[in-house]
C-alpha positions in Angstrom: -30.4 -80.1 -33.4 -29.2 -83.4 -34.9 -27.5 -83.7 -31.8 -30.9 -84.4 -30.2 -32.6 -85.9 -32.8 -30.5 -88.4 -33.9 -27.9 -89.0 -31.4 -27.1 -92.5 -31.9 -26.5 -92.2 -35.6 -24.5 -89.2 -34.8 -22.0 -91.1 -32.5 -22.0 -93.7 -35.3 -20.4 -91.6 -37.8 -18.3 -89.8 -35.6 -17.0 -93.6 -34.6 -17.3 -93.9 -38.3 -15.0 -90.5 -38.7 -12.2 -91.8 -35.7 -11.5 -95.3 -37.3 -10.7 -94.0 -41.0 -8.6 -91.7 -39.7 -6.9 -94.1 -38.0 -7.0 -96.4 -41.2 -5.7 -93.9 -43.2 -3.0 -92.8 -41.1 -4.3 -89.3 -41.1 -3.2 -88.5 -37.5 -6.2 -85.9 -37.2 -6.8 -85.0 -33.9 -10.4 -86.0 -33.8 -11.1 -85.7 -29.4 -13.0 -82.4 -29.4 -14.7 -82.9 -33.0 -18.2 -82.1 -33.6 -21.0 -83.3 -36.6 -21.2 -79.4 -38.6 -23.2 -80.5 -41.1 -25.5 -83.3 -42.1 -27.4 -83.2 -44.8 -30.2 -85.7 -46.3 -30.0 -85.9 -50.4 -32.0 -88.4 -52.3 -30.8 -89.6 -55.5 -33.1 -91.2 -58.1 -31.4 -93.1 -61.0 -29.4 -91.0 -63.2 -29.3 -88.5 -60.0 -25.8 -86.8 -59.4 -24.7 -83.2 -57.6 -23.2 -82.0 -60.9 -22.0 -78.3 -58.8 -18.2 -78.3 -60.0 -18.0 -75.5 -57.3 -19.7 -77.6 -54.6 -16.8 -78.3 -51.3 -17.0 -78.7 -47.7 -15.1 -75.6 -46.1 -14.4 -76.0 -42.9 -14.8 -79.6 -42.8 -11.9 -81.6 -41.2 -13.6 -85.0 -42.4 -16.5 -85.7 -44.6 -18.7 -88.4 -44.1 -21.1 -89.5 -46.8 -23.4 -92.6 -45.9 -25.3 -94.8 -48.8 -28.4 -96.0 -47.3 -29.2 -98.8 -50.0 -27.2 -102.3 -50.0 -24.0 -102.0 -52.7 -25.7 -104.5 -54.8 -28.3 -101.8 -55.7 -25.5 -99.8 -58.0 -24.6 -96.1 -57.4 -21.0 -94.4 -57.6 -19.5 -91.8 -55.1 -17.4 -89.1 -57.2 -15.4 -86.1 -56.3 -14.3 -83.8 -58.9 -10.5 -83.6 -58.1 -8.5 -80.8 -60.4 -5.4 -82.4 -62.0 -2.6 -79.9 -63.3 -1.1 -81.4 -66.6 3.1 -81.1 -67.3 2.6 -79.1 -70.2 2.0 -75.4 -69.8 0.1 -75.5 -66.2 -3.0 -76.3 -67.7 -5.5 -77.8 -65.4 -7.5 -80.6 -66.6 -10.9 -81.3 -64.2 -12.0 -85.0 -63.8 -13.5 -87.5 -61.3 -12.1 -89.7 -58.7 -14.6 -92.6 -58.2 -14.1 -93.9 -54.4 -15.5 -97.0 -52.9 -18.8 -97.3 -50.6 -17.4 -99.3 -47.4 -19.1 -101.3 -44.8 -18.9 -99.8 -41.5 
């Protein structure tokens, strides 16, 4: 369905999903790939997907698109599980990543 509805956004972020992987030296063999998901969230100030659970299975590259200019704020986090030397005890945090132009 997004296919039809929205066809030139969905060939921008599949462009989108070819040239990081070639940034980032993945080597992902994007020529048959395919959108599986897209979703639509709205965030408000303050507004975060606090689901420690929440992951994309299945997903061989994950997209996520900030419709507002930089200037307006917001921060893109994963939660990222980081195992500590002592004992194997696993410590969970955020990663903060960058919002790109592209």
């Amino acid at each position: 369905r997004f296919r039809h509805l929205f066809p030139r956004l969905r060939e921008r972020i599949l462009k989108l999903a070819r040239r990081a992987n070639m940034h980032e030296k993945w080597g992902l063999d994007l020529s048959a790939v395919a959108v599986r998901v897209a979703e639509y969230h709205d965030y408000l100030k303050g507004g975060a997907l606090l689901d420690l659970n929440h992951y994309d299975r299945g997903s061989l590259v994950t997209v996520d698109i900030m419709l507002d200019p930089a200037e307006c704020g917001g921060v893109f986090e994963t939660v990222c599980e980081c195992t500590t030397q002592s004992a194997n005890s696993a410590t969970i945090t955020t990663m903060a990543h960058e919002m790109k132009v592209g």
